[in-house]
C-alpha positions in Angstrom: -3.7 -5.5 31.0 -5.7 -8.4 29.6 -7.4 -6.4 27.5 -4.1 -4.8 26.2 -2.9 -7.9 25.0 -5.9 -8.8 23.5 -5.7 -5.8 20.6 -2.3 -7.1 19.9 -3.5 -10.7 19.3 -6.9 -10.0 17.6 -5.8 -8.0 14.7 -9.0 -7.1 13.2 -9.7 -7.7 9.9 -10.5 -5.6 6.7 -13.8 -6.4 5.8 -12.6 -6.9 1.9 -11.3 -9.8 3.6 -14.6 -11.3 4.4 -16.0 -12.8 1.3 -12.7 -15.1 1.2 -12.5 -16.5 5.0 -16.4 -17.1 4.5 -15.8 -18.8 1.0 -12.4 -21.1 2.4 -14.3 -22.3 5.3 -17.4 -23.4 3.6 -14.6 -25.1 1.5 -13.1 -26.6 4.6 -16.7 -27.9 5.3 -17.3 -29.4 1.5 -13.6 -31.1 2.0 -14.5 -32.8 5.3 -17.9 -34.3 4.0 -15.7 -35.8 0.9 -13.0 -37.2 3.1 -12.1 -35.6 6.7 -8.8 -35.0 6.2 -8.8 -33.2 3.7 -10.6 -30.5 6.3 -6.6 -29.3 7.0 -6.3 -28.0 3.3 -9.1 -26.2 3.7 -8.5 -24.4 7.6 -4.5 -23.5 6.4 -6.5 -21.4 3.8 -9.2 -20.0 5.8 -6.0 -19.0 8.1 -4.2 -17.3 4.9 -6.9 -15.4 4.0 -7.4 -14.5 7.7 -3.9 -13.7 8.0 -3.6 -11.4 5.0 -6.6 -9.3 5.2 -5.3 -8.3 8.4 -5.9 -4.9 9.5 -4.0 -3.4 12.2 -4.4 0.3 13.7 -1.4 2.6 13.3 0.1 5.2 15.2 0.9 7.6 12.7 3.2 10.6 13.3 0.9 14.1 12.7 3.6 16.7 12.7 2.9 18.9 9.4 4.8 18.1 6.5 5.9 14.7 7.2 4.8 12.1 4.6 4.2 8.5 5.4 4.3 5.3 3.7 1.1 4.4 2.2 2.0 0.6 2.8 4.2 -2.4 4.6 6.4 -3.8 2.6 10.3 -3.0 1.3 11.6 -0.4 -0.7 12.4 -1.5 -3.8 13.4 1.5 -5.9 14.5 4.9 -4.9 14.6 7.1 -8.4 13.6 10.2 -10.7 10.3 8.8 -12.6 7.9 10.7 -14.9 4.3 10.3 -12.8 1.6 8.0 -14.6 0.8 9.5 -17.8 -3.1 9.5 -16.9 -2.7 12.1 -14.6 -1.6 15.0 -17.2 1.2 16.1 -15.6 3.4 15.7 -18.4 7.0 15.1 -18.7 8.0 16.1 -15.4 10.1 13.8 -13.3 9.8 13.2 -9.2 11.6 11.3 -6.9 9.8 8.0 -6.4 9.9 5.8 -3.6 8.6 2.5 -4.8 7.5 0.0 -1.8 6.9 -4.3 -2.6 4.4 -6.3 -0.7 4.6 -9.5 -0.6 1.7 -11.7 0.5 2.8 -11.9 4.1 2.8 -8.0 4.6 -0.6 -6.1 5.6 -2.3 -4.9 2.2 -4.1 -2.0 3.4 -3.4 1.6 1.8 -3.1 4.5 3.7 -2.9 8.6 2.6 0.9 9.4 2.9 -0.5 13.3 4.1 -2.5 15.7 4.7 -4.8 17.7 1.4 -7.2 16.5 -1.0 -7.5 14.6 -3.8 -7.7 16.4 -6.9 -7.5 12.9 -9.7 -8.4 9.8 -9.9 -7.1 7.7 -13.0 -7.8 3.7 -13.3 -5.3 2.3 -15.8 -5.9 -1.2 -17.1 -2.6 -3.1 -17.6 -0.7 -6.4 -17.7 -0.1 -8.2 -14.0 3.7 -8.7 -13.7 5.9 -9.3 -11.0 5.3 -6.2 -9.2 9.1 -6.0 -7.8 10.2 -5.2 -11.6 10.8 -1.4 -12.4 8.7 -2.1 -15.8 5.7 -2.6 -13.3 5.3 0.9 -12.7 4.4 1.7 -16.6 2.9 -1.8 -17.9 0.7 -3.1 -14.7 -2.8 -2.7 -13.6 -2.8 0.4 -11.5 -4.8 2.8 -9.8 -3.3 6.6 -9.6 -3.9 9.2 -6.9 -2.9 12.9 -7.2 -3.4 14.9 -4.8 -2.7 18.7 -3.5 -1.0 18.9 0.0 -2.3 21.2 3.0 1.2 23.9 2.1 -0.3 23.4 -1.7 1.9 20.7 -3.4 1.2 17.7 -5.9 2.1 14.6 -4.6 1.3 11.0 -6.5 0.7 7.8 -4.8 0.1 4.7 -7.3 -1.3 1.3 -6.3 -0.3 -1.1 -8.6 -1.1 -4.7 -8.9 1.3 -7.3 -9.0 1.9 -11.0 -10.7 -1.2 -12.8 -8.5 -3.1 -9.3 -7.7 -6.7 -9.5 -9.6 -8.3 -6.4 -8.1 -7.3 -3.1 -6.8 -9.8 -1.8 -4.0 -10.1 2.4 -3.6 -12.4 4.4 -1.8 -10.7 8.3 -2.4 -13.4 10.2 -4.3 -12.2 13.7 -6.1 -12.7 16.8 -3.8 -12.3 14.7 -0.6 -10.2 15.8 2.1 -7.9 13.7 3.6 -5.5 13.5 6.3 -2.1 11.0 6.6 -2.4 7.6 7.9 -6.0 7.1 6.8 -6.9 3.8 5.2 -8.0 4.2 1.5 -8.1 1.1 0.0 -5.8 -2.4 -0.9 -4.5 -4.4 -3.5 -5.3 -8.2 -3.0 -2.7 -10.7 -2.9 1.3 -8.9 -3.8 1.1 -6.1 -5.0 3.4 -2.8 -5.1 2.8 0.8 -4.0 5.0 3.9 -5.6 4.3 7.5 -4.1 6.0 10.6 -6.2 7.2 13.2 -3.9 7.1 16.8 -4.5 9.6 18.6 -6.8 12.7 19.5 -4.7 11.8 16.6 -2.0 14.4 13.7 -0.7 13.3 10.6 0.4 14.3 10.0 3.9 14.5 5.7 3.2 16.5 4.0 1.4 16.3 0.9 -1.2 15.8 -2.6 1.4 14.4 -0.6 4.3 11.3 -2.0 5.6 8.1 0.0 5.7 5.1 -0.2 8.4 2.3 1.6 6.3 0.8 5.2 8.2 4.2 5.1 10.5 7.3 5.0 8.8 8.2 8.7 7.6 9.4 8.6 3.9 10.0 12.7 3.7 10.0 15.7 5.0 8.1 18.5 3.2 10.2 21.2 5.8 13.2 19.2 5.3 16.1 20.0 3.0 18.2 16.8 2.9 20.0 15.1 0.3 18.8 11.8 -0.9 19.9 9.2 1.9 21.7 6.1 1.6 21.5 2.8 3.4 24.1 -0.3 4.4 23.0 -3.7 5.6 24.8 -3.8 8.8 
C-alpha cells in the first residue's frame, strides 16, 4: 500500500529537466551566501522547474485504431488545416485538433499511434503566444509525419510557444513506434496540433481537457461526425 502511494507522490522526472533543478539550486545556494533570505526565491524555482519537468507514467488505451493525445493540456481549436508545408503534402486539408499547454501541464510528448515515422521537418519560426490559430504557420515547430499500422498519414506538430526556447525530439525516420510512447517536449508553454487522417472526426471538443497517451482524440474504425461540447 505504501509503496502505492509512493508512485503517486514521487512523480519522476524527465531528465531534460535536470540541468535546470541542478542550475536553480546552486542558485538557491549563491542567494543564501549573499543574504539568507533570499534562499526562498531560489527553492520556489528549484520547485518550478521540479514541478514542470514532471514525468508521470500513463495508462494508455491499446485497442487498434484509437489515437491519443500527444499531450496535457486544452483543446484549443477543432478545424480543417492544410498540414505544415515542410512536409510536402501539399494543399490538402485535415481535421486538426490543436491542444495548449500551459506551464502548469506536464510537457512531455507522446506518439498518438501505432506506425512509423516516415518525416521529420524542423521549421524555424517566430515564438508567439501559442494559444493563437497564427501559431500553427508562424512559430518555431517541429513536424512529424508518420504512416499508421492500417497504412494512413497522420501529422503531429510540436510547436513552441511565447516563453518556449527549445523543442526536444527523439523520433528518427524509419523508426517504429507504438501510441502512448514518450518522444520528446517543448520547454515552458508550448502547443501541440495532430492532423487526423482524411475522412477522420475528432472525438473532443474545443475546452476539453487532455491527459497526454490517455485521452482518445479518434477513432480510425469509427465513423462519427465531428462532436460538440457544452460547459455544463
Amino acid at each position: 500500500m505504501e509503496n502505492n502511494v509512493l508512485k503517486y507522490v514521487l512523480v519522476p522526472i524527465n531528465r531534460a529537466g535536470w540541468p535546470f533543478i541542478a542550475g536553480a539550486l546552486l542558485l538557491s545556494v549563491i542567494f543564501a551566501l549573499i543574504w539568507p533570505p533570499l534562499v526562498v526565491p531560489g527553492l520556489l524555482l528549484s520547485a518550478f522547474c521540479t514541478y514542470f519537468f514532471r514525468d508521470p507514467d500513463r495508462y494508455v488505451p491499446v485497442r487498434p485504431g484509437l489515437v491519443v493525445s500527444p499531450a496535457d493540456g486544452l483543446v484549443s481549436a477543432v478545424e480543417p488545416a492544410t498540414p505544415p508545408a515542410e512536409l510536402g503534402m501539399g494543399d490538402v486539408s485535415l481535421m486538426r485538433v490543436s491542444i495548449f499547454l500551459s506551464v502548469f501541464d506536464v510537457h512531455v510528448n507522446r506518439i498518438p499511434t501505432g506506425g512509423e515515422i516516415t518525416e521529420l521537418a524542423y521549421h524555424e519560426g517566430a515564438f508567439l503566444n501559442a494559444a493563437e490559430d497564427k501559431a500553427s504557420d508562424l512559430n518555431e515547430r517541429q513536424s512529424v509525419r508518420m504512416k499508421t499500422t492500417d497504412g494512413r498519414d497522420i501529422v503531429f506538430v510540436q510547436i513552441a510557444g511565447l516563453i518556449a526556447r527549445r523543442i526536444i525530439c527523439t523520433l528518427k525516420h524509419g523508426q517504429s513506434v507504438r501510441a502512448g510512447e514518450r518522444f520528446g517536449l517543448i520547454r515552458f508553454g508550448s502547443r501541440t496540433d495532430v492532423y487526423l487522417p482524411d475522412g477522420v472526426a475528432p472525438m473532443v471538443a474545443v475546452g476539453q481537457r487532455m491527459i497526454g497517451g490517455e485521452t482518445v482524440i479518434a477513432d480510425l474504425t469509427s465513423d462519427e461526425e465531428i462532436r460538440a461540447g457544452e460547459v455544463r
